[in-house]
N, C-alpha and C positions, 0 to 999 in steps of 0.2 A: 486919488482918495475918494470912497464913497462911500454909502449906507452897506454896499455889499460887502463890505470889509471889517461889518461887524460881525464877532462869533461870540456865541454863547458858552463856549468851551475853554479854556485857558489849556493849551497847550502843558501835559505833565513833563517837568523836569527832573535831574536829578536831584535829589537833598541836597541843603550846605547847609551842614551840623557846625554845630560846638558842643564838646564835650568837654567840664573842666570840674574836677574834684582833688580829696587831698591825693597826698604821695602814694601810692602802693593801692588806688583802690581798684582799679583794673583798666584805665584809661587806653593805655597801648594795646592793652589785648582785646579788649570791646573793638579798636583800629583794624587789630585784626584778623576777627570775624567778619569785616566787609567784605563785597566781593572785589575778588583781586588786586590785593591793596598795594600799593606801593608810599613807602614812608621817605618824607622830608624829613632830617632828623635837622634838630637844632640845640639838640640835649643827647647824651647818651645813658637814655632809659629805655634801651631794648628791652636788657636780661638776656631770656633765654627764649624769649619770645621767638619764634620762628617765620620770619615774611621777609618779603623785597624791598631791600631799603638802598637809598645813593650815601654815599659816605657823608660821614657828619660834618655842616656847614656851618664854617667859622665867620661868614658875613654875610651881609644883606645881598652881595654880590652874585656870592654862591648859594642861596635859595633862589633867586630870578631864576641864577641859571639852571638849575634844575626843571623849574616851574614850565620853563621857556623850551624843554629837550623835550618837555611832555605834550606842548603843541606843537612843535614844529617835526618830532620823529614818530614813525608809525610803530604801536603797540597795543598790549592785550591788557593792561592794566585799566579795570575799573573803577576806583578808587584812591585819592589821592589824601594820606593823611598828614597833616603837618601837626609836627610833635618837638615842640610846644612852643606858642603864642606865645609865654614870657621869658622864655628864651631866645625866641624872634625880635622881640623888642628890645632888648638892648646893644643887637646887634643892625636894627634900624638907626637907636640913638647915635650910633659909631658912625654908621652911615652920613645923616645930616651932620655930626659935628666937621666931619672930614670936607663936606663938601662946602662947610660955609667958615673953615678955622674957627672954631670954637674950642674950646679944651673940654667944657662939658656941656651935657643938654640943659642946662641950667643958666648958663652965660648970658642968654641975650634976656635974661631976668621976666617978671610977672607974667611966665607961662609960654611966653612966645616961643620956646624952645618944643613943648609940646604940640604946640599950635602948626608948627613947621612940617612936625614927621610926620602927619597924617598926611600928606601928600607922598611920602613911601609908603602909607598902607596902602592908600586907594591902588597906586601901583600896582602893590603885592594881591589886593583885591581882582583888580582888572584882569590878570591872568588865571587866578582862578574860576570868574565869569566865564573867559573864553574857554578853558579845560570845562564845563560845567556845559556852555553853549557847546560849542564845536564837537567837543571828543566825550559828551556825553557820561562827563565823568564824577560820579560822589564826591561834595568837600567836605571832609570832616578836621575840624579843626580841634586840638588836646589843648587844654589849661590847667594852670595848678588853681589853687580859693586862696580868697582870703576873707577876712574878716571887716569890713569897714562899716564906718558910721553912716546910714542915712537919713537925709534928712527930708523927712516929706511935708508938702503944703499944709495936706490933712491930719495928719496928728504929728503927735510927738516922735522924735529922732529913734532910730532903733538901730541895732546891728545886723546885719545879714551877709552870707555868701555870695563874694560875686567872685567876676575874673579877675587875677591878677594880674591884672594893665593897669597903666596911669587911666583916668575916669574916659577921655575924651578918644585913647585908641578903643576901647573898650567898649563905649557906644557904639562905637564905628563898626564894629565887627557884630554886635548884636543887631542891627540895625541891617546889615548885608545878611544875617543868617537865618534859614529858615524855620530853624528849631536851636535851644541851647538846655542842655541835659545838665542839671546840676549831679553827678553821682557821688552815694553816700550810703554809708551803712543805713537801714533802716532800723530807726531804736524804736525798741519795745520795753515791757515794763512784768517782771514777775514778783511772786511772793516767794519769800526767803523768811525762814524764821531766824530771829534773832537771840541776842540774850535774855535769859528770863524768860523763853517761849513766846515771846511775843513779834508776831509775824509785821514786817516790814516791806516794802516797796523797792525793788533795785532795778537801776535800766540794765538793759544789754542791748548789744548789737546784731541785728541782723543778718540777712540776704544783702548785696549790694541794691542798688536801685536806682534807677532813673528816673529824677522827678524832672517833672513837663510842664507844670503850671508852675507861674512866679504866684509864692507865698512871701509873707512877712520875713519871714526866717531866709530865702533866698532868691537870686534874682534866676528865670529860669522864662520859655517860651516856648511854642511849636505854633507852627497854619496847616496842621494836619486835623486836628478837633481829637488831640488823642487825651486819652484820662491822666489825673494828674499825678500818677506813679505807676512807673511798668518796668519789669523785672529790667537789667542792665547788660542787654545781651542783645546781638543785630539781632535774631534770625525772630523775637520778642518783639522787636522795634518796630521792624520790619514789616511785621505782618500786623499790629496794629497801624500802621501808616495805610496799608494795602486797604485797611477794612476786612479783614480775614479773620477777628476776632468777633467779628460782627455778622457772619454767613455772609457777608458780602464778596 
């Protein structure tokens, strides 16, 4: 080791995305638009979606081993998306309970049950690393929302969107990823007249969208410096990550 061994540059890698919104807003198929995706299912929310998927995996067992055919066999797939993260967890809970007789993740009582399976994420983590290191491959990980209470230092408690994971896998995965896309209809606001001619205010829904900064309303990130709403579509993402929306 020495002073020559410093660089000014940080080596570019691939993404490791999360993407988690409600049911139907286009999560699997923003998957894939990536390049060359190939799908862990852990849910069966294809549809009619059209990509490379390994058949749908009933345990913790059978996602390794997927994870683990993707390092150890040679292919052309550039991205790896795993759909979905709350479908993944309850088939880690199975997991831990099996290996320590437990009947459920709840047994060994004030938390330690969750305290436990995050040692099958980091697992599930670690081989995504090395797919990401080794075989230079995109991780984009699918979530459903939900709605919980937070409670911050600096003001009063509020609701927002986050993942739906127990709080501590959920860290864990935000924490590992480089960007997490909250996607949601963008609401807007028009004038409707009402009864008596008297014009009123109504929301509606928009375009999908992928928000990039964490607001109050939801928990969200990226370490690309990108703005904090852009349309919900790779080739969109994409090219603001590149700096191509910048003449860069």
């Amino acid at each position: 080791m020495s002073l020559a061994d410093i660089r000014t540059k940080s080596k570019k890698k691939a993404p490791r995305i999360v993407a988690y919104g409600g049911a139907g807003v286009g999560k699997t198929y923003f998957g894939s638009q990536m390049p060359n995706p190939i799908f862990v299912l852990t849910e069966d929310g294809m549809g009619t979606i059209d990509a490379q998927q390994f058949p749908l995996c009933k345990s913790f067992d059978e996602v390794m081993g997927r994870l683990q055919s993707l390092i150890d066999e040679d292919h052309e797939f550039k991205t790896v998306v795993i759909d979905s993260l709350d479908w993944l967890e309850p088939l880690i809970w199975d997991k831990a309970c099996q290996d320590n007789g437990w009947k459920s993740i709840e047994q060994p009582g004030y938390g330690k049950g969750y305290v436990e399976v995050l040692r099958y994420w980091r697992q599930y983590i670690d081989l995504l690393n090395i797919l990401r290191e080794d075989k230079g491959m995109i991780i984009l990980q699918i979530a459903h929302n939900q709605i919980k209470r937070f409670e911050s230092p600096e003001i009063e408690a509020f609701d927002r969107h986050e993942l739906k994971l127990h709080r501590k896998a959920a860290d864990l995965i935000l924490e590992h990823s480089d960007c997490c896309f909250f996607a949601n209809y963008k609401l807007g606001t028009v004038k409707v007249q009402g009864k008596g001619g008297t014009m009123t205010t109504k929301a509606v829904a928009g375009d999908v969208v992928a928000y990039c900064r964490e607001k109050p309303a939801y928990l969200a990130k990226n370490r690309y410096a990108l703005p904090d709403v852009l349309p919900f579509s790779w080739p969109e993402i994409r090219k603001a990550m590149l700096g191509e929306d910048k003449g860069e």
